[in-house]
N, C-alpha and C positions, 0 to 999 in steps of 0.2 A: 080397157087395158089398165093393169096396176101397175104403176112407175113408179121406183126411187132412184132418187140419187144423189150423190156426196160428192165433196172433193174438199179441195187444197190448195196452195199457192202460195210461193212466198219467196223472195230471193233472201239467198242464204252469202255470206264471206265467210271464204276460207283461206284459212291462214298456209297456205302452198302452192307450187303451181300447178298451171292448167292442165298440164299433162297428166301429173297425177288425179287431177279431180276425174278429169275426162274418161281414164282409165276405171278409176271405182265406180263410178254411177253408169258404165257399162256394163258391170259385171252383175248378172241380176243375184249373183248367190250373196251378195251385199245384202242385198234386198232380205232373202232368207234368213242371214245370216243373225242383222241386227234391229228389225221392223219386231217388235210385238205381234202378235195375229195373223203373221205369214205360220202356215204351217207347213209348207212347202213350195218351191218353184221348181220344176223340171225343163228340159230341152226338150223336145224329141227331133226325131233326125230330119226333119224337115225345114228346123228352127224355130217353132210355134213355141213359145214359153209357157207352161201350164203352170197358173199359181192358186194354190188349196189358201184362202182367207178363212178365219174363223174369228165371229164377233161379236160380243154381246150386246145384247138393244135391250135398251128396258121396253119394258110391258111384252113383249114378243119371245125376248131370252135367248139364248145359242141359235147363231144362225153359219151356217158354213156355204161356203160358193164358192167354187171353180172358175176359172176364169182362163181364155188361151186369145194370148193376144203375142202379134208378130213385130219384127223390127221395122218400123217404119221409114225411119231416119238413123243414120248412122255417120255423123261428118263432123268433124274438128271443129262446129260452133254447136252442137244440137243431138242429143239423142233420143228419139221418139218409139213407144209401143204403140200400139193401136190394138182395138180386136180385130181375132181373124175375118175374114168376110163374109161366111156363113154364121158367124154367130148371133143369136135371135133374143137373146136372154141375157148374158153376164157382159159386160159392157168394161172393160179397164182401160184406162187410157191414163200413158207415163209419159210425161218429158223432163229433160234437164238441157238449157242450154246455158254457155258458156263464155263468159267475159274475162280479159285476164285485165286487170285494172289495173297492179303496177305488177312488180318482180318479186312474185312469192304471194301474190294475193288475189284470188281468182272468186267473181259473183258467179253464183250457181243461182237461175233459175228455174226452182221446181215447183211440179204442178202433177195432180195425178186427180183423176176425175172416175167415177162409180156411177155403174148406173143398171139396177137389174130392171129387166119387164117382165110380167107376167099377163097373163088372161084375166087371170083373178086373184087377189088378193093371198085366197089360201093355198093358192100352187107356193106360193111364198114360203106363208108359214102359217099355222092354225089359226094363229090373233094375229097378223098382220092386217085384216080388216078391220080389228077392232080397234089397231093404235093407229091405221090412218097414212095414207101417201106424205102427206106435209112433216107429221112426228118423225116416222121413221125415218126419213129424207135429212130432218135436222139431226136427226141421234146418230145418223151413221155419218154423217161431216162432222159432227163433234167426234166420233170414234177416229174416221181417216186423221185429224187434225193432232189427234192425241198419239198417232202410231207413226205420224210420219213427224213429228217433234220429236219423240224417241230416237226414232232413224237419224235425223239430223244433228243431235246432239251427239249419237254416238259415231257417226260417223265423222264430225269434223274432228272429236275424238282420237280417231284413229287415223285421220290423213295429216294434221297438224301435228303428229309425232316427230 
């Protein structure tokens, strides 16, 4: 089995309150809207969230992945994705929860964790055996790292208005 996988982590303060945070890291068209390498996230009527990533890895080059993961969690401290329960390959997994520290100032912590499997390396991608479960695993946590700082920056951006 070929495995990779990334992630993230980090509490963030924002300058507003928790209602409002709680409400935008709900809405996954945030996500869309201001993440780098989102090239898409859709509903479908079921509520499965489908999101199209697309990312560059060195030694490997463009890679693109699907991902459909469901609302886990949905409660006034905590909003969690998960992947769906048949899913065997593209692995996503979202959370953000929720501290209001004083009046108008709310810790967000988020975390978003990647993880694809394969049989073999080149179900992957052509050189994905050649640059190695350990490389790409670090290349693509340094990519989520770089897209979700993005995100955070633009998003405090725009709730701190």
């Amino acid at each position: 089995m070929f495995t990779v996988k990334g992630g993230y982590s980090d509490d963030i303060e924002v300058q507003t309150n928790i209602e409002k945070v709680r409400e935008f890291f709900a809405d996954i068209r945030n996500f869309a809207d201001l993440m780098p390498g989102i090239a898409s996230i859709h509903t479908d009527v079921k509520g499965v969230a489908h999101w199209k990533i697309e990312a560059e890895i060195p030694l490997v080059g463009s890679m693109v992945q699907k991902f459909a993961v469901e609302l886990a969690e949905d409660s006034e401290e905590r909003i969690e994705w998960f992947p769906v329960p048949v899913e065997t390959q593209n692995f996503l997994r979202y959370s953000a929860d929720f501290l209001e520290k004083a009046k108008n100032v709310t810790l967000v912590h988020f975390s978003q964790m990647v993880e694809l499997r394969r049989k073999s390396a080149r179900e992957l991608h052509m050189l994905a055996g050649f640059a190695g479960e350990s490389l790409i695993s670090s290349e693509m946590s340094k990519r989520i790292t770089e897209m979700i700082k993005i995100f955070i920056q633009r998003a405090k951006e725009r709730l701190e208005k």
